[in-house]
N, C-alpha and C positions, 0 to 999 in steps of 0.2 A: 320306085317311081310311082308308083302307084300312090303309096300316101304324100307324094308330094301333090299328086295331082285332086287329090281329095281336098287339100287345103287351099289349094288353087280354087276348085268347086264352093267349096262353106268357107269363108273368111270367119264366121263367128266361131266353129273350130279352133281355129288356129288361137284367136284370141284368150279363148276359156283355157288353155294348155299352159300357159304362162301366164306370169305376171311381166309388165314391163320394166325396164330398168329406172323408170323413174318413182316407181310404184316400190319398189325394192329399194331403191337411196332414201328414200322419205320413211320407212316403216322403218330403216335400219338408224337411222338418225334419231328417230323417237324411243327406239329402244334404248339406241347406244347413251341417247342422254339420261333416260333416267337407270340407268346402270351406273351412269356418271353420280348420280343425286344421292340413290339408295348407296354406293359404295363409298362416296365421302364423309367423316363422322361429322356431325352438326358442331356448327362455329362456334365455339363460347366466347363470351365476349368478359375478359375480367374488369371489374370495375373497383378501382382502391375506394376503401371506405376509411374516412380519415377521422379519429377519435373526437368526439366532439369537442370544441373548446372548453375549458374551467370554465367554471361559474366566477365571475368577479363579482365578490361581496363587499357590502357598503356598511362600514364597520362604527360605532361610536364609542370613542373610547370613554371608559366609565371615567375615570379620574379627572377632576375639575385642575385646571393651573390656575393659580389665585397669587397676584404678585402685586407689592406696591411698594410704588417709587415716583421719581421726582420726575415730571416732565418738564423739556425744555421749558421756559417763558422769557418774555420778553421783558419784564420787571416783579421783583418779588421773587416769593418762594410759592409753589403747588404741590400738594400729593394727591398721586390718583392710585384705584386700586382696581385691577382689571382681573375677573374670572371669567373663563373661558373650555371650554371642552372643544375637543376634535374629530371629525371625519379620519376616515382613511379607508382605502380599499386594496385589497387583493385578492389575487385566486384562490381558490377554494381547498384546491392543493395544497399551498405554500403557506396557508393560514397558523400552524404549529409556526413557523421556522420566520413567520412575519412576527406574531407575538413576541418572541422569544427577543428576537433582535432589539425591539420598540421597549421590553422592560431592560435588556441591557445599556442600550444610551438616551433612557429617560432624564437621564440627571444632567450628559449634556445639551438635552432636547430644552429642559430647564434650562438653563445657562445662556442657550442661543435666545431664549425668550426675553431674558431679560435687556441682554444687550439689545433687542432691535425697542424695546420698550422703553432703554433708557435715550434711545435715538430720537423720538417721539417727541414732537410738541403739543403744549395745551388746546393751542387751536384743531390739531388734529383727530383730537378726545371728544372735542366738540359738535363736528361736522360729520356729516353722511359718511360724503367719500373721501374724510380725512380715515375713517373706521375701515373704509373697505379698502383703500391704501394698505392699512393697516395690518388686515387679513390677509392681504396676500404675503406681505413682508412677514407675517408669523408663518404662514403656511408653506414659504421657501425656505425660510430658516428651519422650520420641524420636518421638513420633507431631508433637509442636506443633512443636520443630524440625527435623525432618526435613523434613515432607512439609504443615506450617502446618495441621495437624489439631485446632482448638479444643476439639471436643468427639468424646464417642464416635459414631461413624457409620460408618455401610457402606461398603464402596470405591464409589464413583457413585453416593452417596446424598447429594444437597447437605449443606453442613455449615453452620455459623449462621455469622456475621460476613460472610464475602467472600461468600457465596453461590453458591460454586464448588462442585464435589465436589471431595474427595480425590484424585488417581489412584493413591493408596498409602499402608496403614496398617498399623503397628508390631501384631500380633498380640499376641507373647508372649514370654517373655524367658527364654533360657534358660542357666542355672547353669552354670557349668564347675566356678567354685572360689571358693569362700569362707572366710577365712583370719580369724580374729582372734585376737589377743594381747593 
């Protein structure tokens, strides 16, 4: 009774003897959390790192196609004689196995060339965009036999029919010499 009656007397006593229970939830919270912090291992965060893409190279084929023949006319005879060389591109990868392809059906790369040339009128020999006509029509015939290129598409962008991609395609067709008579 006695020390009750003491604490009755000094309240600062009683105070300094304990800590309060909300003095006690708050230190025990800030402990508890960083027990939480310290005892969980740090996040890693994985991140895919995706191989860069090929290099597409922009390739010109050394060998000239030199051909002459008869174009359409509308009276008479003409002969024109058309040398030309070619673009083409593919990835950097597939570079062995594009060449390889391009010297196996060179011959009917030829062949396709000629028929779209024996297609060809004079007028067409003679004008701008009789020419660039022209080049596109070689450059879809050397794309289909060359490199079995159906339709226009990107190098490794599937193509329609076989459902392969390309590993190489005929760009652009470039002039040396065009002759007619």
């Amino acid at each position: 009774m006695a020390d009750e009656k003491k604490k009755e007397d000094n309240p600062e006593e009683a105070k300094k003897k304990g800590m309060s229970p909300l003095v006690m939830i708050a230190v025990g919270a800030v402990l508890g959390g960083a027990g939480v912090v310290f005892g969980v291992p740090a996040k890693t965060v994985e991140v895919e790192v995706h191989a860069p893409p090929p290099t597409i190279l922009d390739i010109k084929h050394p060998d000239v196609i030199t051909k002459t023949f008869n174009p359409k006319t509308r009276a008479g005879n003409a002969v024109a004689k058309v040398s030309f060389r070619f673009r083409y591109e593919c990835s950097e990868d597939v570079y062995d196995d594009a060449f390889a392809q391009l010297e196996e059906n060179y011959d009917d790369a030829k062949h396709a060339v000629m028929l779209v040339l024996h297609r060809t009128s004079v007028q067409a020999l003679q004008s701008e965009t009789g020419l660039e006509l022209l080049a596109s029509e070689l450059v879809r015939a050397l794309n289909q036999e060359l490199f079995g290129v159906h339709v226009e598409t990107e190098v490794g962008a599937p193509g329609e029919g076989d459902g392969h991609a390309p590993i190489a395609q005929v760009t652009r067709i470039l002039w040396d010499d065009i002759q007619l008579q």
